[in-house]
C-alpha atoms as a printed R data frame, in Angstrom:
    type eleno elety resid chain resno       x       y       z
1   ATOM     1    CA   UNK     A     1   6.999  24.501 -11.526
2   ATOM     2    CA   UNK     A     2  10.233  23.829  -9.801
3   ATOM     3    CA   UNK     A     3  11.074  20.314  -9.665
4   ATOM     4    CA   UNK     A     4  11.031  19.502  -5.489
5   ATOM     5    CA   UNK     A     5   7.625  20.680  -5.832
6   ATOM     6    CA   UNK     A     6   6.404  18.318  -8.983
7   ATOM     7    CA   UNK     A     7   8.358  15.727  -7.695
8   ATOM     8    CA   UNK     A     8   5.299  16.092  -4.544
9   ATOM     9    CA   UNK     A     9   2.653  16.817  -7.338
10  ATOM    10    CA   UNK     A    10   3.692  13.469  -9.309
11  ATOM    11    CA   UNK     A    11   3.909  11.702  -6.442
12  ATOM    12    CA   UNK     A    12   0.796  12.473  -4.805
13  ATOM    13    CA   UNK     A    13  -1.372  12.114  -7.931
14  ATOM    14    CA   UNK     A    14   0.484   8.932  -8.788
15  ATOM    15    CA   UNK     A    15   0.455   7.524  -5.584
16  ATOM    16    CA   UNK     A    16  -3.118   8.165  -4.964
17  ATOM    17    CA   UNK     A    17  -3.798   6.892  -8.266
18  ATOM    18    CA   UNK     A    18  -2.444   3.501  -7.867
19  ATOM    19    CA   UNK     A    19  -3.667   3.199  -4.063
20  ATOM    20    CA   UNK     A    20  -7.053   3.959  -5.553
21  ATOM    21    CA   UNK     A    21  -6.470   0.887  -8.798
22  ATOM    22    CA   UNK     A    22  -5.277  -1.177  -5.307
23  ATOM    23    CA   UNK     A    23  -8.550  -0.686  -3.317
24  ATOM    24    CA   UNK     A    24 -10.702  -1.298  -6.786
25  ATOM    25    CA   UNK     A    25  -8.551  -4.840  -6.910
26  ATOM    26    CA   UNK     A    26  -9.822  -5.399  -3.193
27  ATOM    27    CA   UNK     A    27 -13.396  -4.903  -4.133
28  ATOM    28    CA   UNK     A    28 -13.149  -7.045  -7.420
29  ATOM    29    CA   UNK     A    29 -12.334 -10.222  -5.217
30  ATOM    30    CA   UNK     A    30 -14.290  -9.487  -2.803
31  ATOM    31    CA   UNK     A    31 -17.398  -9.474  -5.037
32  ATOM    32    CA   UNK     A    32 -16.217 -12.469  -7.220
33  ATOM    33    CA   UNK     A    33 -14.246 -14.771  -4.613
34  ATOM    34    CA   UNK     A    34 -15.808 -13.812  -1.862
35  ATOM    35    CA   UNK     A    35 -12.389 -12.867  -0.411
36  ATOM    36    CA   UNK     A    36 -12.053 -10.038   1.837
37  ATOM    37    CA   UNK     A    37  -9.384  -7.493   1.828
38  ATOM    38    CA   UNK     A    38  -7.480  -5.848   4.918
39  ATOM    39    CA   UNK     A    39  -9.373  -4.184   7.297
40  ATOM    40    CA   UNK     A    40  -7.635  -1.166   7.352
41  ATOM    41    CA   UNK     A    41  -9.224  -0.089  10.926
42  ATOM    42    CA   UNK     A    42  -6.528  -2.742  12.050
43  ATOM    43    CA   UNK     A    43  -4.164  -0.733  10.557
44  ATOM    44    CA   UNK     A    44  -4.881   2.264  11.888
45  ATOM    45    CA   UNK     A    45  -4.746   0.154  15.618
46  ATOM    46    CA   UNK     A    46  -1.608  -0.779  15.209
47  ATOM    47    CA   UNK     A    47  -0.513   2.387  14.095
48  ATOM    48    CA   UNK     A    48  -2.207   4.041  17.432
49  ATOM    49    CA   UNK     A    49  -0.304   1.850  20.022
50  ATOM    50    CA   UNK     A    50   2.798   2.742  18.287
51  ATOM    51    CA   UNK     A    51   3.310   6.055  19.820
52  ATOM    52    CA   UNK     A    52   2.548   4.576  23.314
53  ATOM    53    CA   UNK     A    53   5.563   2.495  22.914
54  ATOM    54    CA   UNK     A    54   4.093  -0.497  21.712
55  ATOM    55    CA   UNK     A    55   5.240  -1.928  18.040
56  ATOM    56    CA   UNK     A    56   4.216  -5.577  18.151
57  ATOM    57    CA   UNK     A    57   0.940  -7.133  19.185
58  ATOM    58    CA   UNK     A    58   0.038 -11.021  19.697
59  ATOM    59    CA   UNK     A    59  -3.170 -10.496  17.666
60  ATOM    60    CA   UNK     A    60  -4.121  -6.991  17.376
61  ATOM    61    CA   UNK     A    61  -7.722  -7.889  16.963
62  ATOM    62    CA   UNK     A    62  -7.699  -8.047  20.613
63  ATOM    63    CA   UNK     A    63  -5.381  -4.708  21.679
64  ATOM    64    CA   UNK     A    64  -7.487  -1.927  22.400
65  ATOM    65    CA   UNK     A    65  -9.503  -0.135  20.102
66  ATOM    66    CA   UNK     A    66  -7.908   3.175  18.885
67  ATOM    67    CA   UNK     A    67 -10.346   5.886  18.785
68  ATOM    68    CA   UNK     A    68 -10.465   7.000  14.888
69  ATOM    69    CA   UNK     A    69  -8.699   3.839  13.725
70  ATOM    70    CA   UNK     A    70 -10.249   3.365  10.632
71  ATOM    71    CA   UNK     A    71 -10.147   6.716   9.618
72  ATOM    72    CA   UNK     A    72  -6.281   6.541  10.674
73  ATOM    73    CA   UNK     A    73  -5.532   3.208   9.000
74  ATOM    74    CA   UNK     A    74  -7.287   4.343   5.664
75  ATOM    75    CA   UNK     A    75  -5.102   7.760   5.723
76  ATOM    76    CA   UNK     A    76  -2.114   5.630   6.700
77  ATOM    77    CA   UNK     A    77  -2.879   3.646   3.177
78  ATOM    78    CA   UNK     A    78  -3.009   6.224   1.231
79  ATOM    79    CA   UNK     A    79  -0.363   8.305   2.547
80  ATOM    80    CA   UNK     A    80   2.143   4.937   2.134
81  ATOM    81    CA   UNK     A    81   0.895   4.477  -1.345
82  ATOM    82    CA   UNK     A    82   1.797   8.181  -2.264
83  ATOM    83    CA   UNK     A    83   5.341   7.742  -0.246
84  ATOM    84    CA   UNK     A    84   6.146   4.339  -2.257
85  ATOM    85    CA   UNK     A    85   4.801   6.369  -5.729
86  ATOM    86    CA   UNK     A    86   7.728   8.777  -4.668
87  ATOM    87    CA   UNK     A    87  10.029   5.990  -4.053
88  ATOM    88    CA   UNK     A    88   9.593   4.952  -7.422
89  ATOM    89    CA   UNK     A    89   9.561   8.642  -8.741
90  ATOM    90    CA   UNK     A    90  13.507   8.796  -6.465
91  ATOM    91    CA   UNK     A    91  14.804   6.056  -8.206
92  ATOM    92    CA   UNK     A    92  13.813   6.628 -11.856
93  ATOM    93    CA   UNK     A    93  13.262   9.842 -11.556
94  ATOM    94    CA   UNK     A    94  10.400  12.042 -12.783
95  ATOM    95    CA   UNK     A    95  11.284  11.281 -16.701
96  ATOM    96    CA   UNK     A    96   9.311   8.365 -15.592
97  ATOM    97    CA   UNK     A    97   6.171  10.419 -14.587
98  ATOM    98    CA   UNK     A    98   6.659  12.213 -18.325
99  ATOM    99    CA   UNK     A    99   7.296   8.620 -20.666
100 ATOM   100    CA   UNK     A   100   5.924   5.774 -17.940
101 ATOM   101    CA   UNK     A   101   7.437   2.736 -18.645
102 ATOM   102    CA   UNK     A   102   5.638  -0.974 -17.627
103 ATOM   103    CA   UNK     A   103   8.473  -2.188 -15.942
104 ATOM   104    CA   UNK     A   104   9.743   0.413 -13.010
105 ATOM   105    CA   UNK     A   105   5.702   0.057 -11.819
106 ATOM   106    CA   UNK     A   106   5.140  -3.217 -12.100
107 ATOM   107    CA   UNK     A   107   8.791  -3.989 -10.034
108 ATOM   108    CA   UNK     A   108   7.984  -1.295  -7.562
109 ATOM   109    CA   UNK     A   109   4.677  -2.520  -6.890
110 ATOM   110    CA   UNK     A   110   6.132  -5.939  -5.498
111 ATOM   111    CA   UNK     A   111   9.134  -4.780  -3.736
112 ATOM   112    CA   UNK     A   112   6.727  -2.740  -1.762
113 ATOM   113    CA   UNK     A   113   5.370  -6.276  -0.190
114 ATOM   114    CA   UNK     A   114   8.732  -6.060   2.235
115 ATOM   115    CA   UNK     A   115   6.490  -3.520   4.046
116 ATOM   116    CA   UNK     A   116   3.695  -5.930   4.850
117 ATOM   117    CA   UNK     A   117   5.671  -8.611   5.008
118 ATOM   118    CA   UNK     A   118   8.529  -8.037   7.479
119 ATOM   119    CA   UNK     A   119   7.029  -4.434   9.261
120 ATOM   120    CA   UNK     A   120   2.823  -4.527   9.194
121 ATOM   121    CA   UNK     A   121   2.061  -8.249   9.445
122 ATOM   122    CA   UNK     A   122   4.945  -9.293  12.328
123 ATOM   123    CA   UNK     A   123   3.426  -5.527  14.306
124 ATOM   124    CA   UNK     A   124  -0.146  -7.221  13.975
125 ATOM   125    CA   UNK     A   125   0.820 -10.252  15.087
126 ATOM   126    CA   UNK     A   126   0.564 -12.828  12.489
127 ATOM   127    CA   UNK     A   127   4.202 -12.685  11.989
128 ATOM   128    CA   UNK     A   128   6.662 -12.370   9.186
129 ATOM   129    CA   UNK     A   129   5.270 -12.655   5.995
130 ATOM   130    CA   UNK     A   130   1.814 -14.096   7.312
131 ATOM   131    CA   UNK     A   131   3.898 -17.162   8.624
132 ATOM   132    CA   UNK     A   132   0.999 -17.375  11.913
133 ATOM   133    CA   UNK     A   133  -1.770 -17.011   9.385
134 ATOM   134    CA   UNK     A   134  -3.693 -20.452   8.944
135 ATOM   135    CA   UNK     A   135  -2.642 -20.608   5.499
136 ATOM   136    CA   UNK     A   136   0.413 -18.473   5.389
137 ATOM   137    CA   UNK     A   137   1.002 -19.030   1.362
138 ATOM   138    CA   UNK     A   138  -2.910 -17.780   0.539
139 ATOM   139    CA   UNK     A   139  -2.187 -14.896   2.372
140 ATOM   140    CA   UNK     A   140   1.331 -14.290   0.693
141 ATOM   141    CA   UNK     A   141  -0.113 -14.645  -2.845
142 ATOM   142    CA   UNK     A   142  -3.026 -12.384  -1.681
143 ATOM   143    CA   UNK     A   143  -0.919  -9.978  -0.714
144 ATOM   144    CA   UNK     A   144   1.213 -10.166  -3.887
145 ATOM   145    CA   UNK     A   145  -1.883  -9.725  -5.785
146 ATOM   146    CA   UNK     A   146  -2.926  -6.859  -3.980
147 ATOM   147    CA   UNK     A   147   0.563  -4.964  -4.451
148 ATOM   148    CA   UNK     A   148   0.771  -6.087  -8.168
149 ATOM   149    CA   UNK     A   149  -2.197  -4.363  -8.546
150 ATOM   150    CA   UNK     A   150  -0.855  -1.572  -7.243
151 ATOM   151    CA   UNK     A   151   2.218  -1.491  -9.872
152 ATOM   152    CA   UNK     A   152  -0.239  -1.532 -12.418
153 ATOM   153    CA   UNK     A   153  -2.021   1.275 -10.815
154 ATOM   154    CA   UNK     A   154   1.196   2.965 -10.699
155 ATOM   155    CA   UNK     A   155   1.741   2.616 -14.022
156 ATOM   156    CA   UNK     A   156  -2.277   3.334 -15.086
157 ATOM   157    CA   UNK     A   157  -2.213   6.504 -12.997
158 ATOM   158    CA   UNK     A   158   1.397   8.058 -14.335
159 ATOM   159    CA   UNK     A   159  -0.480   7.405 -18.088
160 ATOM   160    CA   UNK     A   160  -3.131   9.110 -17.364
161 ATOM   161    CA   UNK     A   161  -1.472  11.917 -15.761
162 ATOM   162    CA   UNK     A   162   0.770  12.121 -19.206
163 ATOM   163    CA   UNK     A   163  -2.908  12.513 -21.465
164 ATOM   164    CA   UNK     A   164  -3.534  15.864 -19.124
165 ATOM   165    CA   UNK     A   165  -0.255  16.798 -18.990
């Protein structure tokens, strides 16, 4: 296999992987705290005003509905999950994929919060890193919890990838 197109392979599997570890973290508070995730419908209503020229909302609970916005958001999650597994894939390259090391996941996993943080959450209106929220540091160490957990996955998914490999 050539190495542009395992670069995708890794990437994807990894990615998806990790997104997957992510969304079992979400369900695991939800059933023990009680604490719900993102509702990744909102996502995908945000994401379906962008192409009509609008980037920012006051509170996108109240834009518009987007017709297929969950289905959109949830794609949207996954697809960012496999393009930040390639991010980490770029910048240690795919020996990574082949010896996965704790470290490169773990860091990549909570860099990725700059995406909530200062693009998704300002876009949905509760501004930059959940600063409008009610209780802006729950919702920052929520969402560091949530992307930790999907380091680990990054790292869970590249080991499991080497034991088929």
């Amino acid at each position: 296999m050539n190495e542009g197109l395992e670069f995708i392979v890794y990437s994807v599997l990894i990615g998806a992987g990790a997104t997957v570890v992510m969304d079992l973290w979400a369900v695991f508070v939800k059933r023990f705290f009680g604490i719900s995730s993102l509702n990744y419908g909102m996502v995908g209503r945000w994401l379906g005003h962008i192409p009509k020229g609008q980037f920012t909302h006051t509170n996108i609970m109240q834009a518009e509905p987007v017709k297929n916005e969950s289905g959109i958001g949830w794609f949207a999650h996954y697809l960012i999950g496999i393009i930040f597994a390639g991010l980490l894939l770029f910048i240690w390259g795919l020996d990574w994929a082949k010896n996965p090391t704790f470290l490169p996941a773990l860091i990549t996993g909570i860099v990725t919060l700059v995406a909530p943080f200062f693009i998704l959450q300002p876009g949905m209106g509760i501004g930059i890193a959940a600063s409008k929220t009610p209780a802006p540091n729950t919702a920052r160490f929520r969402s560091l919890m949530a992307h930790t957990s999907y380091g680990v996955g990054l790292y869970l998914a590249a080991i499991l990838l080497t034991l088929f490999s």
